[in-house]
C-alpha positions as CSV (number, residue, x, y, z in Angstrom):
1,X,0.0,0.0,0.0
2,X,1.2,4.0,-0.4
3,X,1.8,5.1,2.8
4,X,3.8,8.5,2.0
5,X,3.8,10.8,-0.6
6,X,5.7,13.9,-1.1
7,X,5.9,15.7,-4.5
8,X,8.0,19.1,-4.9
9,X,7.5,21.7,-7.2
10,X,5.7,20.0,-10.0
11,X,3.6,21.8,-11.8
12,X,1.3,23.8,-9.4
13,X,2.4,22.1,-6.3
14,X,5.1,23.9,-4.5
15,X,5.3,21.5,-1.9
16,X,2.8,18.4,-0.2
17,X,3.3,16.4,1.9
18,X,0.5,13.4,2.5
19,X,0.1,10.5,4.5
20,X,-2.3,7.9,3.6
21,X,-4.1,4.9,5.6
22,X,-5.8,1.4,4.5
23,X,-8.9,1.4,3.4
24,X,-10.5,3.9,1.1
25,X,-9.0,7.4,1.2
26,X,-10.9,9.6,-1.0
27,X,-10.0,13.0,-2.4
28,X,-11.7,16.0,-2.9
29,X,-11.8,19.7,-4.1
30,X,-12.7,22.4,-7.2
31,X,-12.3,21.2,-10.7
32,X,-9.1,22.1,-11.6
33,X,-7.7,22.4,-7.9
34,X,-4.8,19.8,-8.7
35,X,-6.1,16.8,-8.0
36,X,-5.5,14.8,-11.0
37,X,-1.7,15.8,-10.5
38,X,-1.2,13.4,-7.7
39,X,-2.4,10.8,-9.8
40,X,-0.1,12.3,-12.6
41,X,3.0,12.2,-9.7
42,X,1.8,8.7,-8.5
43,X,2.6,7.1,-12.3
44,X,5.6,8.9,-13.0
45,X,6.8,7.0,-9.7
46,X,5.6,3.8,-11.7
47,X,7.4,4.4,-14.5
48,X,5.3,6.4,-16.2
49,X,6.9,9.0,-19.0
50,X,8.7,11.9,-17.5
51,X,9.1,15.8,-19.7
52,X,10.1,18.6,-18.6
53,X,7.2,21.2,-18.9
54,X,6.0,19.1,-15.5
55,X,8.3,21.2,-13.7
56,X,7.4,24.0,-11.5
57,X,7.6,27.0,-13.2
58,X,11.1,28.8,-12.3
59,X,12.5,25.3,-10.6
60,X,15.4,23.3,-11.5
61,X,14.4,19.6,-10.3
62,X,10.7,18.3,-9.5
63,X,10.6,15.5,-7.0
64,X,8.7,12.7,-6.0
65,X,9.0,10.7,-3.2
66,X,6.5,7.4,-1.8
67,X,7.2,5.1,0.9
68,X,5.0,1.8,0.0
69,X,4.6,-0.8,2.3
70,X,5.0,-5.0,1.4
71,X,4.5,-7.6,3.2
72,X,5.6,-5.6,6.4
73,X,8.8,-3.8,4.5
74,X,8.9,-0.5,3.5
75,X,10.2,0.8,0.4
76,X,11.2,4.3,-0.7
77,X,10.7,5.1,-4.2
78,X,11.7,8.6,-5.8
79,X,12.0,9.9,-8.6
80,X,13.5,13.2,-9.8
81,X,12.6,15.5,-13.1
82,X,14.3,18.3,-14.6
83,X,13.1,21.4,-16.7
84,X,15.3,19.9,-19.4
85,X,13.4,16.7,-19.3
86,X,15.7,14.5,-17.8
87,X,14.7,12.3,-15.3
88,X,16.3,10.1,-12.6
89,X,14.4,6.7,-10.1
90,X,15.7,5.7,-7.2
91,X,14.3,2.4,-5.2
92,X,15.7,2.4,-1.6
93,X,18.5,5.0,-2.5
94,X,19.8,3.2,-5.0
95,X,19.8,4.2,-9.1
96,X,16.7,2.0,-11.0
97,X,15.4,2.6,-14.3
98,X,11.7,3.5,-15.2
99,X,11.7,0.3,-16.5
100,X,12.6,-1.6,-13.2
101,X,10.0,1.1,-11.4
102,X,7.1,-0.3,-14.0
103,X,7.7,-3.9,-13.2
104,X,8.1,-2.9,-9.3
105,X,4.8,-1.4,-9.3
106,X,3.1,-4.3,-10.8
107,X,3.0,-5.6,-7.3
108,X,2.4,-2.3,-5.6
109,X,-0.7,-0.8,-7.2
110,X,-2.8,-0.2,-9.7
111,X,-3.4,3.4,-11.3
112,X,-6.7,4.1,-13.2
113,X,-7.4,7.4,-15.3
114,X,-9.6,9.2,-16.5
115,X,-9.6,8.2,-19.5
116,X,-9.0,4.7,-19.6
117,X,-13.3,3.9,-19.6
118,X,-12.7,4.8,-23.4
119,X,-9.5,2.1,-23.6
120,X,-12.5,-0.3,-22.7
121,X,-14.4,0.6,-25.6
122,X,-11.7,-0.5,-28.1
123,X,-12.5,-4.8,-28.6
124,X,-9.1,-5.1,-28.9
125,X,-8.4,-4.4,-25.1
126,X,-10.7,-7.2,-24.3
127,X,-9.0,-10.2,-24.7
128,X,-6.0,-8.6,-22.3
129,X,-8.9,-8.3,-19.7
130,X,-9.9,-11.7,-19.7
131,X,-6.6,-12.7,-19.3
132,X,-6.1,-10.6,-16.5
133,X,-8.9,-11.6,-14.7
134,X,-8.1,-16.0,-15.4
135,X,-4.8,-15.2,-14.7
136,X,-3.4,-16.8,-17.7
137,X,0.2,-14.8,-17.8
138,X,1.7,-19.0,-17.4
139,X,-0.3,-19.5,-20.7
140,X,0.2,-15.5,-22.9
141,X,3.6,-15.0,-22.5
142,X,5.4,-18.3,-23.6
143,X,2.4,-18.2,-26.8
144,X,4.3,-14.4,-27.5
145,X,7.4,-15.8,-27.5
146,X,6.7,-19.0,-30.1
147,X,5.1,-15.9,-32.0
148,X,8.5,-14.4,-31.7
149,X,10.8,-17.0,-32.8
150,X,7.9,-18.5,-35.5
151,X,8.2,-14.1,-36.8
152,X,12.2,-14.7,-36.5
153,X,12.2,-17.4,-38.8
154,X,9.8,-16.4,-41.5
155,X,11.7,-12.9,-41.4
156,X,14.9,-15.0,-41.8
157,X,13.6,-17.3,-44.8
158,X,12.4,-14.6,-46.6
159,X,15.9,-12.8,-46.6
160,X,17.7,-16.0,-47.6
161,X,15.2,-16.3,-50.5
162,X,15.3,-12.5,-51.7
163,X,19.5,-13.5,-51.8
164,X,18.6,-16.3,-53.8
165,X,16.5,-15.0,-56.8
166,X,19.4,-12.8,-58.0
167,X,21.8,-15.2,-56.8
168,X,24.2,-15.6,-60.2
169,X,24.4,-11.9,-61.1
170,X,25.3,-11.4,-57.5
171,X,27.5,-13.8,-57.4
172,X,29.6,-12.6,-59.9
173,X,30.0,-9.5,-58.5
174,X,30.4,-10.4,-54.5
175,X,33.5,-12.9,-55.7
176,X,35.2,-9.9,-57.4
177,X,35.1,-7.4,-54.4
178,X,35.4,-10.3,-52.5
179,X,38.8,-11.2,-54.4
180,X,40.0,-7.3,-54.5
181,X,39.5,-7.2,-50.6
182,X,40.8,-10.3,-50.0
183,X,44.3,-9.6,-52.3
184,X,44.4,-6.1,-50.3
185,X,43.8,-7.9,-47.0
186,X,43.3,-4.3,-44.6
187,X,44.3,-5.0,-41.0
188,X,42.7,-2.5,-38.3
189,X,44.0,0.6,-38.1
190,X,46.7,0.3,-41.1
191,X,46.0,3.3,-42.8
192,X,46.9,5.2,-39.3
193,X,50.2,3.4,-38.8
194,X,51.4,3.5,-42.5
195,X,50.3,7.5,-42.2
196,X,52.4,7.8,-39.2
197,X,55.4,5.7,-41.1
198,X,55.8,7.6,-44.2
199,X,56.1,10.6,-42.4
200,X,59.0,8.8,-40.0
201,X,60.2,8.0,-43.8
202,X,60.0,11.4,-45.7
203,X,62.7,12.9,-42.7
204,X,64.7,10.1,-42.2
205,X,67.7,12.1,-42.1
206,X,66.6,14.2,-39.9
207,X,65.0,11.4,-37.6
208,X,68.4,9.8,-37.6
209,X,70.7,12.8,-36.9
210,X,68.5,13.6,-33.8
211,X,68.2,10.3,-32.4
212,X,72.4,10.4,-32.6
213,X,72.7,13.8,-31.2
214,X,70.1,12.5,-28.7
215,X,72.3,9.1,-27.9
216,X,75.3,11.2,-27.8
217,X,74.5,13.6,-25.4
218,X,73.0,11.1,-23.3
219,X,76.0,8.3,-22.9
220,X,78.6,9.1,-25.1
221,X,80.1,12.3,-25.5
222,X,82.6,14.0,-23.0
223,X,80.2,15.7,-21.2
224,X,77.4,12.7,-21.4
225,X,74.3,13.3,-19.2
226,X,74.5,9.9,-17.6
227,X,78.2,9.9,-16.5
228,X,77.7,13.6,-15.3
229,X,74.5,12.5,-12.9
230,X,76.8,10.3,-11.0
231,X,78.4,13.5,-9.5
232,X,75.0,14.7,-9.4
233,X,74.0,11.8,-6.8
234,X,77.2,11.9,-4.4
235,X,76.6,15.7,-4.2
236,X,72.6,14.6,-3.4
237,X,74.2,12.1,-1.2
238,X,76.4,14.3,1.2
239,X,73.0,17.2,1.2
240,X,71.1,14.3,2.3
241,X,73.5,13.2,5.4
242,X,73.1,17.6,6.5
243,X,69.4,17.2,5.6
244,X,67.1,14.2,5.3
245,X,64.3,16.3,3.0
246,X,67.2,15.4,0.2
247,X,66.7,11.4,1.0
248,X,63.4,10.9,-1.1
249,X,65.0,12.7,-4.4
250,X,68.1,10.1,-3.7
251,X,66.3,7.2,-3.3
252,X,64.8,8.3,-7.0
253,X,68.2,8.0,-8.6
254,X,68.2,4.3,-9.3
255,X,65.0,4.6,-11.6
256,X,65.6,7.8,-13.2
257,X,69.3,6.1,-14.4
258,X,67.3,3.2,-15.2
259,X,64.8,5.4,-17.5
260,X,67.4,7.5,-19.0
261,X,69.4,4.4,-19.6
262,X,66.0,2.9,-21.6
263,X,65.8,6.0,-23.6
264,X,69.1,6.0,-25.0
265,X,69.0,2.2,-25.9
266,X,65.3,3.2,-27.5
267,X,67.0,6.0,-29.8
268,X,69.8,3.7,-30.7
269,X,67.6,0.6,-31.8
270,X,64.9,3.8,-33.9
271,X,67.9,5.0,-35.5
272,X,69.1,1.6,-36.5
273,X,65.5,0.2,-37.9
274,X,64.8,3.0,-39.7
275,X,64.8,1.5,-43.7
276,X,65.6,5.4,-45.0
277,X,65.5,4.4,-48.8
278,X,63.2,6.0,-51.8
279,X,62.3,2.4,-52.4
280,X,60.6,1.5,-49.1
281,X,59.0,4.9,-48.8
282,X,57.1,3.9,-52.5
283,X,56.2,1.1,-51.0
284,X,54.0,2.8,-48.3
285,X,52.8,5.4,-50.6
286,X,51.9,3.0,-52.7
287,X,50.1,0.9,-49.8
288,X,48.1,4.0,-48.7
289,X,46.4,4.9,-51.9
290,X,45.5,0.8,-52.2
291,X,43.7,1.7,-48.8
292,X,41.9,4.8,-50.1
293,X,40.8,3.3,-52.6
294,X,39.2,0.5,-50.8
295,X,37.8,3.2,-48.4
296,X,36.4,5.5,-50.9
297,X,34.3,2.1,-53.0
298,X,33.8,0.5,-49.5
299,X,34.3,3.3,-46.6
300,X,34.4,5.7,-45.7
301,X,37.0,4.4,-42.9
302,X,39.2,1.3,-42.9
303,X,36.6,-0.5,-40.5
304,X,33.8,-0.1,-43.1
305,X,36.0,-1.7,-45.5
306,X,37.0,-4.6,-43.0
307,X,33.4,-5.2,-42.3
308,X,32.2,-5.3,-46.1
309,X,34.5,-8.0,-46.7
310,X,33.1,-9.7,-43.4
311,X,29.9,-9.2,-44.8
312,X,30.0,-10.7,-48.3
313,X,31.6,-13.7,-47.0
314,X,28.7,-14.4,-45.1
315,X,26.5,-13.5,-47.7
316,X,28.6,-16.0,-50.3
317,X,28.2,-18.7,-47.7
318,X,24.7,-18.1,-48.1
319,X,24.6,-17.2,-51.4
320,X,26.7,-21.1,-52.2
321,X,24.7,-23.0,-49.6
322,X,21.1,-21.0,-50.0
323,X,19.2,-24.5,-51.4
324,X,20.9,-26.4,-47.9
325,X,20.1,-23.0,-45.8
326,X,16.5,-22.5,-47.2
327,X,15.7,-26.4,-46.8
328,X,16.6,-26.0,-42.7
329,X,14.5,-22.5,-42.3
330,X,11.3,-24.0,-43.5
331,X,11.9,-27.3,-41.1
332,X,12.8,-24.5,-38.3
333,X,9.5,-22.9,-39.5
334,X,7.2,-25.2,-39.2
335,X,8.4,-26.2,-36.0
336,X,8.0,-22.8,-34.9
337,X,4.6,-22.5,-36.3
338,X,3.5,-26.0,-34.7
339,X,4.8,-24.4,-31.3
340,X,3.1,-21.1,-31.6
341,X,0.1,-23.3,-32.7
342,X,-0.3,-25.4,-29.9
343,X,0.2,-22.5,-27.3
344,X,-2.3,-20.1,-28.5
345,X,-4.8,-23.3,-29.3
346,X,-4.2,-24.0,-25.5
347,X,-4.9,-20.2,-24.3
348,X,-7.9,-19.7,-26.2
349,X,-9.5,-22.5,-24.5
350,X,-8.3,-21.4,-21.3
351,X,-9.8,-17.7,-22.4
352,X,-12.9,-19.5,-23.2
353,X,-12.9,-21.0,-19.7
354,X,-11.7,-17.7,-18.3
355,X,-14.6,-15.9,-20.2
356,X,-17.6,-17.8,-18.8
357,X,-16.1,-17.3,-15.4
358,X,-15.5,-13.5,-16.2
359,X,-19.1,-12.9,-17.6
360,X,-21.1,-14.9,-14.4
361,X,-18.8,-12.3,-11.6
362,X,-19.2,-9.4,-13.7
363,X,-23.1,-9.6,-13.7
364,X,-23.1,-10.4,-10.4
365,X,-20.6,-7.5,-9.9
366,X,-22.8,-5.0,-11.6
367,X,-26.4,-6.4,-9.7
368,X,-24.4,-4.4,-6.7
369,X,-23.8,-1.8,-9.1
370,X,-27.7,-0.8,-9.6
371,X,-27.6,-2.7,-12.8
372,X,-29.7,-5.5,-11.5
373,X,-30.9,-7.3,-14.5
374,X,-27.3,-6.5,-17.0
375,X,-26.8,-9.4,-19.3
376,X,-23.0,-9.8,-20.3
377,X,-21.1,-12.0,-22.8
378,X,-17.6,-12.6,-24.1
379,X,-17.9,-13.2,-27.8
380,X,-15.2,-14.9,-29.4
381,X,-15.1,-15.0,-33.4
382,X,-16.1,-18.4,-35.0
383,X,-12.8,-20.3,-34.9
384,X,-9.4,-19.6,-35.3
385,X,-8.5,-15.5,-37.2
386,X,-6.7,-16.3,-40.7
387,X,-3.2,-16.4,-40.4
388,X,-2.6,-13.4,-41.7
389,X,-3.9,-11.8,-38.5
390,X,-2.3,-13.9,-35.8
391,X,0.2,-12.2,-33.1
392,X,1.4,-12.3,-29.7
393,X,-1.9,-11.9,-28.8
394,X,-3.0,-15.3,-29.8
395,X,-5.3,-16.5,-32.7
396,X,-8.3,-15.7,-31.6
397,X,-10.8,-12.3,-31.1
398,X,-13.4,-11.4,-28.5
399,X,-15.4,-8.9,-28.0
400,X,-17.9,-8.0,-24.4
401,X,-21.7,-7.6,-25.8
402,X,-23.8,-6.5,-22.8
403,X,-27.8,-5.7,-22.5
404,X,-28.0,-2.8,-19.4
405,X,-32.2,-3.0,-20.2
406,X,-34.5,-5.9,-20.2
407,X,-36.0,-7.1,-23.5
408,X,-32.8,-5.6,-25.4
409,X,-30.6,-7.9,-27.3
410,X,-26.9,-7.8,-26.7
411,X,-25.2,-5.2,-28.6
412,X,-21.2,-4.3,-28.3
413,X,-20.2,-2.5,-25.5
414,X,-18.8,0.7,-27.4
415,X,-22.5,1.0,-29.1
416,X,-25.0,0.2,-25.9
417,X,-23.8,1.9,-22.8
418,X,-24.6,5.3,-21.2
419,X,-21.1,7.2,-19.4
420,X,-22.6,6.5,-16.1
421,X,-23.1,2.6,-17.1
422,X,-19.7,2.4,-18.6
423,X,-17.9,3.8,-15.2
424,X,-19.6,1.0,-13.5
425,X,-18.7,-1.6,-16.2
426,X,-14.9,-0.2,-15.6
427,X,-14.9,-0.2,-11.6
428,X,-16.6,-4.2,-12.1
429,X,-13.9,-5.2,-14.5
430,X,-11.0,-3.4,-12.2
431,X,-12.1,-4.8,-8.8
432,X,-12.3,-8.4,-10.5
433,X,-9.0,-8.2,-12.4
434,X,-7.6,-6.7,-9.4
435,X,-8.9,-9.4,-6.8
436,X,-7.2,-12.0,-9.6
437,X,-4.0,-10.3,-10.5
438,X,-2.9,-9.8,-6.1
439,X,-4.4,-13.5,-5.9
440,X,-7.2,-12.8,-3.1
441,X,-9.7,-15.9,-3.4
442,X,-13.4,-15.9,-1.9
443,X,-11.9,-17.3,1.3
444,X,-9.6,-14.2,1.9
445,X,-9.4,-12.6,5.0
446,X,-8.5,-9.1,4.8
447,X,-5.0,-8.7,4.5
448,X,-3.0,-7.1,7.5
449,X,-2.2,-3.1,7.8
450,X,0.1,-2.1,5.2
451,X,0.3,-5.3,3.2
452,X,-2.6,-4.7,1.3
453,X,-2.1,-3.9,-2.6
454,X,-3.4,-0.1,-3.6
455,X,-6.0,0.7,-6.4
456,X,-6.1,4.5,-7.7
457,X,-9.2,5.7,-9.6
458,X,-9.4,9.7,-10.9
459,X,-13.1,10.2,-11.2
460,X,-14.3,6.7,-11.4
461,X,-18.3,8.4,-11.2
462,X,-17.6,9.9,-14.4
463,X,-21.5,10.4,-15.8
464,X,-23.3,9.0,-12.3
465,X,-25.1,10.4,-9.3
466,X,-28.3,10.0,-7.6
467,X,-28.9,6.3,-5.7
468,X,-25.8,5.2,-8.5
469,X,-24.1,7.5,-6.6
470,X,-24.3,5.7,-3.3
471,X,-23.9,2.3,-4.4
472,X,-20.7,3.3,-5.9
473,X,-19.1,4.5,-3.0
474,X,-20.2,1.4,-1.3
475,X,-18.9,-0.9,-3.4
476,X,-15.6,1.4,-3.5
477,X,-15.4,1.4,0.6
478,X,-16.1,-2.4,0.1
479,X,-13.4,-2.9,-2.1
480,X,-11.1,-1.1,0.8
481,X,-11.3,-3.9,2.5
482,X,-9.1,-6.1,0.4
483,X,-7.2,-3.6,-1.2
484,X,-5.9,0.7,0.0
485,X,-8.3,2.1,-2.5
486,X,-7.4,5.9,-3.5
487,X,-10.0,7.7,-5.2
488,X,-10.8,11.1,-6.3
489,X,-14.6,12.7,-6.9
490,X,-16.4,15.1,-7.4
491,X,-20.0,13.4,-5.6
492,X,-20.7,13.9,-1.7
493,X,-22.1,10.6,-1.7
494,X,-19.1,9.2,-2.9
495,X,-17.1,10.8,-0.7
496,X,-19.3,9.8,2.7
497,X,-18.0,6.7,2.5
498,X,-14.4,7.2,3.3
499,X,-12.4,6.0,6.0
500,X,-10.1,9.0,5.4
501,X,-11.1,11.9,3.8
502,X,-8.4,14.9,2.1
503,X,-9.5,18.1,0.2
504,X,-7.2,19.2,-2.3
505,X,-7.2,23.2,-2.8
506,X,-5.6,25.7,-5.2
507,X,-4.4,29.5,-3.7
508,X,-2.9,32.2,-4.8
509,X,-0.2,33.7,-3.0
510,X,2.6,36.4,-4.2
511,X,1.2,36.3,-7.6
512,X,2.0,32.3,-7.7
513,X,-0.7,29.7,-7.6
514,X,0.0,26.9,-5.1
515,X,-1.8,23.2,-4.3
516,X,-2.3,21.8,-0.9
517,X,-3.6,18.8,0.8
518,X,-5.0,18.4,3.6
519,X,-6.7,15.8,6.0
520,X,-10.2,17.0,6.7
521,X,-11.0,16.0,10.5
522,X,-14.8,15.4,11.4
523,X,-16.1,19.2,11.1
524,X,-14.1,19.5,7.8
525,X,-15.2,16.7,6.4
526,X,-19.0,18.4,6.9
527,X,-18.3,21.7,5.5
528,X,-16.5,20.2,2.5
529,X,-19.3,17.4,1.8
530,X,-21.8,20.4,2.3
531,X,-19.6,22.5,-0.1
532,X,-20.0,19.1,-2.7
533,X,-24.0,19.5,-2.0
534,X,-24.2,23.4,-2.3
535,X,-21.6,25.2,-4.1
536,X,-20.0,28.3,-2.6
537,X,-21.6,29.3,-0.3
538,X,-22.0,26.5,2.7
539,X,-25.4,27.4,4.6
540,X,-26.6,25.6,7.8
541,X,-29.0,23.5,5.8
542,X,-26.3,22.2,3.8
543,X,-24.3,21.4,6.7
544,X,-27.0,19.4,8.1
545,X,-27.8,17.6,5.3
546,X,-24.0,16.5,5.3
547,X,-24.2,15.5,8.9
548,X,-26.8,13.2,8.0
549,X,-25.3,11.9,5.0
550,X,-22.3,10.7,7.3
551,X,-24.9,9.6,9.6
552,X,-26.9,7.2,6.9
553,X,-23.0,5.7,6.1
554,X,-22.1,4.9,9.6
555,X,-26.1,3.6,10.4
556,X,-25.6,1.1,7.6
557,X,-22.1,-0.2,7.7
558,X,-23.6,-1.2,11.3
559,X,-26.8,-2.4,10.2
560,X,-27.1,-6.1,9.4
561,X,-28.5,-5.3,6.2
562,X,-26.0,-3.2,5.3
563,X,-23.4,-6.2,6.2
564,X,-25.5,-8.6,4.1
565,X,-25.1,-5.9,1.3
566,X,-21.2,-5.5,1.6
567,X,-21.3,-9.8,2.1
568,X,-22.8,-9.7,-1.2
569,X,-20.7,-7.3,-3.2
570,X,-17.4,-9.1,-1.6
571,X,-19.0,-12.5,-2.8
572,X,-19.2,-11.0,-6.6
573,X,-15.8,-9.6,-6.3
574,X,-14.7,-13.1,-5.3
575,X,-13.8,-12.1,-1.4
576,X,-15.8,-11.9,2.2
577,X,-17.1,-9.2,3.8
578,X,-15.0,-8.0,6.8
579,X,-16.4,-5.4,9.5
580,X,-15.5,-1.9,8.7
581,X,-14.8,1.3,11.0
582,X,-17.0,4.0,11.6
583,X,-16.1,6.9,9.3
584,X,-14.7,9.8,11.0
């Protein structure tokens, strides 16, 4: 569960600061007051996709920082943004990449936006629900990758083929450059050292007279540098015995002899291998434009040219032994094809399975949702998709056809369903693929402080209110039972049912607007639920009328019936009803 989260100057928060509990915390405040940009922080911490223009306006580095508790462990996740769009995770102090954050939150929580009720109106994110909710990640990802290597091979075959239509006329050609490379045989990095040698070879002379004047001075003339150090070091010798800061500059003289002594043997030997003739000097002139001419057909450096030869051997190899080559990639291929075969034949049946399941929960699901008589199927298409159409996804298509009204036939979900009957579809499908996914069963007890899994929804009453209304936020403080629940609305009667209520507010101070959170004790939490009745202006009437809407919510989590109708909603959800606190 999110137990802390701090977020610094991004975008119109300065600086917040918020701790959450278990159960369902529920956020609150004006349209546009900032509360979507929590959710916004909380999925950049999951990996989400970090720019700069989410920085504060004037600020270097926006920051955001959660503790989450697992299993009784804590773990501190941050994550850092520039204004020049860089960004930077860290998982318990230590460096992680968004990557590594996206598969850490997959066991953390669960973030639903806005927008994602219109994700469920695209029949291709159907079949990935289904699998969700069955669980069937053992069966989808070893299908994707016989798709993979079934792709790999077909992709390979086809290459070897296109080599082999043209194969004489290329042939021709790839054994001449082939041959010229071959005859030339570059080495890495030749043209650099033959550059370096014909300079060496265009002064000769000169190289040689300095190297001699060089040896000379150093070991044999009168006045040689190496004989006159020797009365260098006795005179060292004696300063030493008057002062000992001398001893470290004597006990040097034994390697700078030995290095002077290197250098003079080095010029002697340069001097002596230096081949100063016109003939050898033609020889490397002549080698270097061999090499840019190979470089400007093949380059344009001398490891392009190295790696074109490289090439077009393998390509000959293939090109010689395409009828052997093409024979074993069809045999690899229809292996491959078998494989991916029998895995996606064996996960559509599970889907099937998984579907029936899906479709009896969801309609029990929803008959808590005041859509009592909803009639929902999973369609799948009539058999296998042509080939032509298969993928990682498998080989099959479905699609969720619901009735919401008695006596009407079942019609595609993007075509039948109102906005307010499509939020309640999405918070069905999300509390039954979230009781699958964290593996809570219908004997589950509800897991201890802190270890329960999170579920974020931003305005999951999109297009309700009335009685919907209520039964909502019941089956959303029901679903806080199993799982932290965070959710943000605009409806009071919604926002009754929390076990912990914020309000999120927008000022403006010094000319800057700012965002703040705060938790709303029992009197807040009436002026701002009168506030979400009223408007503006909070009368007496409207604080009453909150009273007694936090009133009706405690009455009934207390009331038998009411525990019947949690019992029920848990038993559609696949989970038992637990007894909840009193709201503050």
């Amino acid at each position: 569960m999110l137990r802390f989260l701090r977020i610094r100057h991004f975008a119109v928060i300065d600086s917040v600061e918020v701790e959450f509990d278990p159960g369902l915390n529920v956020l609150t405040g004006e349209t546009g007051a900032g509360k979507s940009i929590l959710v916004e922080a909380v999925g950049l911490l999951l990996g989400g996709r970090a720019s700069g223009d989410l920085v504060r306006t004037g600020e270097e580095v926006a920051a955001i920082e959660a503790i989450f508790e697992t299993s009784g462990e804590e773990l501190l996740v941050r994550r850092e943004i520039t204004a020049q769009g860089r960004s930077r995770a860290f998982v318990n102090g230590a460096l992680a990449t968004a990557g590594a954050l996206k598969d850490l939150s997959a066991r953390l929580i669960e973030l639903h936006g806005q927008h994602e009720h219109q994700t469920l109106l695209d029949p291709s994110t159907h079949l990935a629900v289904v699998d969700a909710f069955g669980g069937l990640d053992s069966l989808s990802s070893p299908m994707a990758m016989a798709f993979d290597a079934w792709r790999a091979t077909e992709d390979e075959l086809a290459r070897v083929r296109a080599i082999q239509h043209d194969r004489d006329a290329r042939l021709d050609l790839m054994t001449f450059q082939l041959a010229e490379l071959d005859k030339a045989a570059p080495k890495p990095a030749e043209d650099e050292e033959l550059a370096s040698l014909r300079q060496v070879l265009a002064s000769a002379e000169r190289v040689e007279r300095l190297c001699a004047e060089s040896y000379t001075s150093l070991y044999e003339s009168d006045e040689a540098i190496l004989a006159g150090l020797g009365t260098v070091w006795r005179k060292v010798a004696d300063l030493a015995a008057l002062d000992p800061r001398f001893e470290p500059y004597l006990e040097a003289r034994d390697g700078i002899k030995s290095q002077l002594e290197d250098l003079a043997l080095f010029l002697r030997r340069y001097a002596d291998g230096i081949e100063a003739s016109p003939a050898r000097l033609q020889q490397v002139e002549e080698r270097l434009a061999l090499l840019e001419r190979l470089k400007r057909k093949h380059g344009p450096t001398l490891a392009d040219v190295i790696a074109k030869r490289d090439a077009l051997r393998r390509e000959l190899a293939d090109l010689q032994g395409a009828d052997e080559r093409i024979e074993e990639l069809e045999r690899q291929r229809r292996l491959a094809r078998a494989a991916y075969l029998s895995a996606a034949e064996t996960l559509a049946k599970a889907r099937r399975r998984a579907a029936a399941a899906f479709a009896r929960r969801l309609v029990a699901m929803l008959s808590q949702l005041a859509m009592e008589r909803t009639r929902f199927e999973v369609r799948f298409a009539e058999g296998a998709l042509p080939e032509s159409e298969w993928s990682a996804r498998g080989i099959d298509a479905a699609e969720f056809f619901v009735s919401p009204n008695p006596g009407e036939d079942l019609r595609p979900l993007a075509r039948i369903v109102s906005g307010g009957e499509l939020s309640r579809i999405m918070l069905a499908i999300k509390t039954l693929t979230a009781t699958a996914r964290f593996g809570f069963s219908e004997a589950a007890e509800r897991p201890p402080s802190g270890s329960a899994p999170g579920l974020v929804f931003d305005e999951v009453d999109a297009g309700i209110g009335g009685r919907v209304a209520d039964v909502v936020g019941r089956t959303l403080r029901t679903l806080g039972s199993a799982f932290q629940v965070l959710c943000i609305t605009h409806l009071p009667q919604i926002a009754a049912f929390a076990d912990t209520h914020f309000q999120i507010e927008k000022h403006v101070e010094r000319g800057r607007t700012r965002t703040t959170v705060r938790r709303l004790n029992e009197q807040n939490r009436v002026d701002e639920l009168a506030r979400m009745l009223g408007g503006e202006a909070i009368t007496d009437g409207l604080r009453r009328s909150a009273r007694e809407m936090l009133r009706e919510r405690a009455s009934s989590e207390a009331a038998p019936t009411g525990e019947s109708e949690r019992a029920k909603a848990k038993a559609a959800a696949g989970q038992t009803a637990r007894p909840r606190r009193t709201p503050r």
